[in-house]
C-alpha positions in Angstrom: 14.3 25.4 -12.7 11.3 27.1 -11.2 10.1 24.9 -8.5 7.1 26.2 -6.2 4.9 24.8 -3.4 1.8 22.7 -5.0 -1.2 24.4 -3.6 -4.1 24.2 -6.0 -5.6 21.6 -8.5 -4.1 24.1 -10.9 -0.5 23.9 -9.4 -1.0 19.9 -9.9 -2.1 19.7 -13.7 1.2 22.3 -13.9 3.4 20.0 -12.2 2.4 16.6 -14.0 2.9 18.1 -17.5 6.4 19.3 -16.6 7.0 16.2 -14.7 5.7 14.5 -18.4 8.4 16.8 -20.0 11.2 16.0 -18.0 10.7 12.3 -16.8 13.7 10.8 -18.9 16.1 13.3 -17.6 19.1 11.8 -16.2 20.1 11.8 -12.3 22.4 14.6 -11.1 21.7 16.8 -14.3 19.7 20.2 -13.3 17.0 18.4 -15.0 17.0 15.3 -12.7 17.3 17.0 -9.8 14.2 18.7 -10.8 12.6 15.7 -11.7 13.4 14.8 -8.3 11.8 17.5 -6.4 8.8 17.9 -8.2 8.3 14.2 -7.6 8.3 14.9 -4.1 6.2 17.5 -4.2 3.8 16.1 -6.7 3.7 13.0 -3.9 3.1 15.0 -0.7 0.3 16.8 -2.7 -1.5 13.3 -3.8 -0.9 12.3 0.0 -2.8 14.8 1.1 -5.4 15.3 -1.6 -5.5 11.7 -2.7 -5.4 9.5 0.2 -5.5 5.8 -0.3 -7.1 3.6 2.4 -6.0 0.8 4.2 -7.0 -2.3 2.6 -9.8 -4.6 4.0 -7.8 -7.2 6.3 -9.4 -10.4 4.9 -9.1 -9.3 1.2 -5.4 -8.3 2.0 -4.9 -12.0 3.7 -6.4 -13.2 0.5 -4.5 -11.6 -2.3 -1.5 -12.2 -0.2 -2.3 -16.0 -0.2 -3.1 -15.5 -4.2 0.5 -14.1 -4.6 2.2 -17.0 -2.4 0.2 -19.6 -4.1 -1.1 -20.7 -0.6 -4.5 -22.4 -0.2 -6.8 -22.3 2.9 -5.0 -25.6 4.1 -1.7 -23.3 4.4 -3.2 -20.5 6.3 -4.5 -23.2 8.8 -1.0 -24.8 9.0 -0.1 -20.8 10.2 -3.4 -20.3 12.2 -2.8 -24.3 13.9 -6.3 -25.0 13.4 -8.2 -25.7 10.4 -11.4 -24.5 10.9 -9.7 -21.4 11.8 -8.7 -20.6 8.2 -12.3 -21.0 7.0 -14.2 -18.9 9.5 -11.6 -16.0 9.2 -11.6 -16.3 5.4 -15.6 -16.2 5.7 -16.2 -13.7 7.9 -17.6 -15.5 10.5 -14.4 -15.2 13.2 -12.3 -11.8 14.2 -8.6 -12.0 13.7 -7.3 -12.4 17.9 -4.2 -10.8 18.6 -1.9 -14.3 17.9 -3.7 -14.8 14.6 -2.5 -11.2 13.5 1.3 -11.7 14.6 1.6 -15.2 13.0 -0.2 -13.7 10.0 2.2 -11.0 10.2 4.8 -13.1 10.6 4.6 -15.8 7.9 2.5 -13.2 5.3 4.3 -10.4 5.7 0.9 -8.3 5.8 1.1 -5.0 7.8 -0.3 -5.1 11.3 -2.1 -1.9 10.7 -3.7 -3.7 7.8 -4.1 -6.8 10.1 -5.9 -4.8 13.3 -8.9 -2.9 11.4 -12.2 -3.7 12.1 -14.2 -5.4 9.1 
């Protein structure tokens, strides 16, 4: 097992074909341990090189609602007003600081998601 820091694009390509090799290797052989550790290194590389955004707040309110099976009627039972639900859905009110913690709350959306600006 020759692990090594992943520094370059080069290092990367390296990495995911062994990782390709070895991917099946079972936990606590010398093989899975590997597999282990160039998983971690393959992921702090992606982190770095690869970032992935936060998702927009009203899109992640809506797949969230998508996945729960909850209309615009159930958001406003959350929000307590009706015509909340619609103007935050359209874009045409900000999420205030009680909308994001009972959103939060009942959603189970990330307040970092929940506090960017859109």
């Amino acid at each position: 097992m020759t692990i090594k820091l992943i520094k370059t694009e080069e290092d990367y390509n390296e990495a995911m074909a062994r990782l390709d090799l070895i991917f099946d290797a079972k936990m606590g052989s010398p093989e899975g341990d590997e597999l282990e550790l160039l998983g971690l290194l393959i992921d702090n590389y992606e982190k770095i090189h690869y970032p992935i955004g936060l998702p927009d707040p009203i899109e992640a309110i809506k797949f969230r609602m998508e996945q729960m099976n909850y209309t615009q009627s159930d958001l406003a039972k959350i929000l307590g007003i009706k015509s909340r639900a619609s103007e935050i859905l359209n874009r045409k009110r900000k999420l205030s600081l009680d909308m994001i913690r009972k959103i939060h709350s009942k959603l189970n959306i990330s307040t970092e998601v929940l506090i960017q600006s859109y």
